[in-house]
C-alpha positions in Angstrom: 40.4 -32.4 -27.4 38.4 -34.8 -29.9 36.7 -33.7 -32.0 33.1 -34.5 -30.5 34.0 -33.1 -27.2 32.2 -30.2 -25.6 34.0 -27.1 -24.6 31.8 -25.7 -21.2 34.0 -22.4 -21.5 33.2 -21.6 -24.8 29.0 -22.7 -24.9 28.8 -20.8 -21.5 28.7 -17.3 -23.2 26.3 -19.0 -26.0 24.0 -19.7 -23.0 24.7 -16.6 -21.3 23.5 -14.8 -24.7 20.3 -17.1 -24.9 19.3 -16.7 -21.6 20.2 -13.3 -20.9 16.3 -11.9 -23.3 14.6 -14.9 -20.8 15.8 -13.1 -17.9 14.9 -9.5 -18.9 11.2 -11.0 -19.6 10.9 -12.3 -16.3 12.0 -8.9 -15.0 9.8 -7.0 -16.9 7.1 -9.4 -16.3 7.8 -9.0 -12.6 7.9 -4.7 -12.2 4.0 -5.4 -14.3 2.8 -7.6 -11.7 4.1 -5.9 -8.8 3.1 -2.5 -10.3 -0.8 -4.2 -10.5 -1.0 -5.2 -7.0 -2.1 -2.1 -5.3 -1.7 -2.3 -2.4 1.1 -4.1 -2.1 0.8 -6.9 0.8 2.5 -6.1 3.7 5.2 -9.0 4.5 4.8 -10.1 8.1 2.4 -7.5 9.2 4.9 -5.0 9.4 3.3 -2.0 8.2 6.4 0.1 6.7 7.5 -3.5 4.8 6.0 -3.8 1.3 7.5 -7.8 0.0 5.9 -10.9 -0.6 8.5 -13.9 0.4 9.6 -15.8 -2.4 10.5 -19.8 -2.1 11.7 -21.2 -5.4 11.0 -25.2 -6.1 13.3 -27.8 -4.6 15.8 -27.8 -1.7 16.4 -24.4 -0.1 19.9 -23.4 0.1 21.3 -22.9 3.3 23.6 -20.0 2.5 20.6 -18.0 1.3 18.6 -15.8 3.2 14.9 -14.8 3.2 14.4 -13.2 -0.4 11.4 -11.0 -1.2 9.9 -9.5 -4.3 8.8 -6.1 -3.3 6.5 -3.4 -4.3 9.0 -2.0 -7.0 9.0 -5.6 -8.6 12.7 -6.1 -7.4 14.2 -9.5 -5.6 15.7 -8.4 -2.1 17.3 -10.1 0.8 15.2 -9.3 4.1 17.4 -9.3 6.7 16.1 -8.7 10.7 19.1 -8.3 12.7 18.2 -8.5 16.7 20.1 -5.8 18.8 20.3 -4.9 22.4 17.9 -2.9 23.3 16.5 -1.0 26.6 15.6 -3.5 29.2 12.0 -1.8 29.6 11.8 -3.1 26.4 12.5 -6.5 27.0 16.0 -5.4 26.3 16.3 -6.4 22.9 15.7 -4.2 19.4 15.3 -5.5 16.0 15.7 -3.7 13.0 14.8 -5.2 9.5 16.4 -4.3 6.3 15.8 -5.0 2.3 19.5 -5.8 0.5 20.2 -6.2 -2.6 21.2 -9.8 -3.7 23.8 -11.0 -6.3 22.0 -14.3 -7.9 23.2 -16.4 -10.6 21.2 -16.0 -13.6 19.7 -19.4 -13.1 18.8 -18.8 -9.5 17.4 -15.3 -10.7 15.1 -17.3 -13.2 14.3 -19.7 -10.4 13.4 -16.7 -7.8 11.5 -14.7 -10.3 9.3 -17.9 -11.6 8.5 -18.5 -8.2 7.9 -14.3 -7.4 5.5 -14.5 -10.3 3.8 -17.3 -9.4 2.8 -15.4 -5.8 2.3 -12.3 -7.2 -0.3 -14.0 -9.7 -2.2 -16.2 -6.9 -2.5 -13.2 -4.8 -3.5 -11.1 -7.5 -6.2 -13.7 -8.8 -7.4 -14.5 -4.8 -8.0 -10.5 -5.1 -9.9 -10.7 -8.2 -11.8 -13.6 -6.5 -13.2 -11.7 -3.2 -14.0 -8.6 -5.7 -15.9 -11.0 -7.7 
């Protein structure tokens, strides 16, 4: 290796290091804003479902589901599975569920920017029709 050459395997814990305070910020700053919004919006109308959905900028990425910030300021995966149901009912179920997701830290900076940015409008459109 010359001498001028960049080694990604030993900068990639250097940038883990620097990021890693960014990241807690943005987590902190998150649990405060969802902690302020009382109540907490409901996501789709469902009553028993406290999350706001959360689209970070640029193209989505297909092998990613719906992720939510929810009321305890945590990014979750909302999953709503379809399953056969009585046939009074139309004979199909759903249930919905709230997973935890692995993220890389850049895609957790990504979601949480966007989470904040949400949780912020809807929190100042609140302020607004108090005003």
């Amino acid at each position: 290796m010359q001498d001028n050459e960049v080694d990604p395997l030993t900068k990639r814990p250097v940038g883990d290091a620097v990021g890693e305070p960014a990241l807690q910020e943005l987590r902190k700053l998150l649990h405060e804003l969802a902690s302020a919004l009382d109540p907490f919006p409901k996501f789709m109308d469902l009553t028993y479902i406290e999350a706001v959905e959360v689209e970070p900028p640029g193209p989505p990425d297909p092998g990613r589901g719906c992720i939510v910030v929810c009321s305890d300021g945590e990014l979750r995966e909302f999953v709503l599975r379809m399953i056969p149901g009585p046939f009074d009912t139309g004979g199909v179920e759903q249930t919905e569920e709230l997973n935890d997701v692995d993220m890389s830290p850049g895609e957790y900076a990504a979601y949480a920017r966007a989470a904040i940015h949400e949780l912020e409008t809807i929190i100042e459109a609140r302020r607004q029709s108090d005003g």
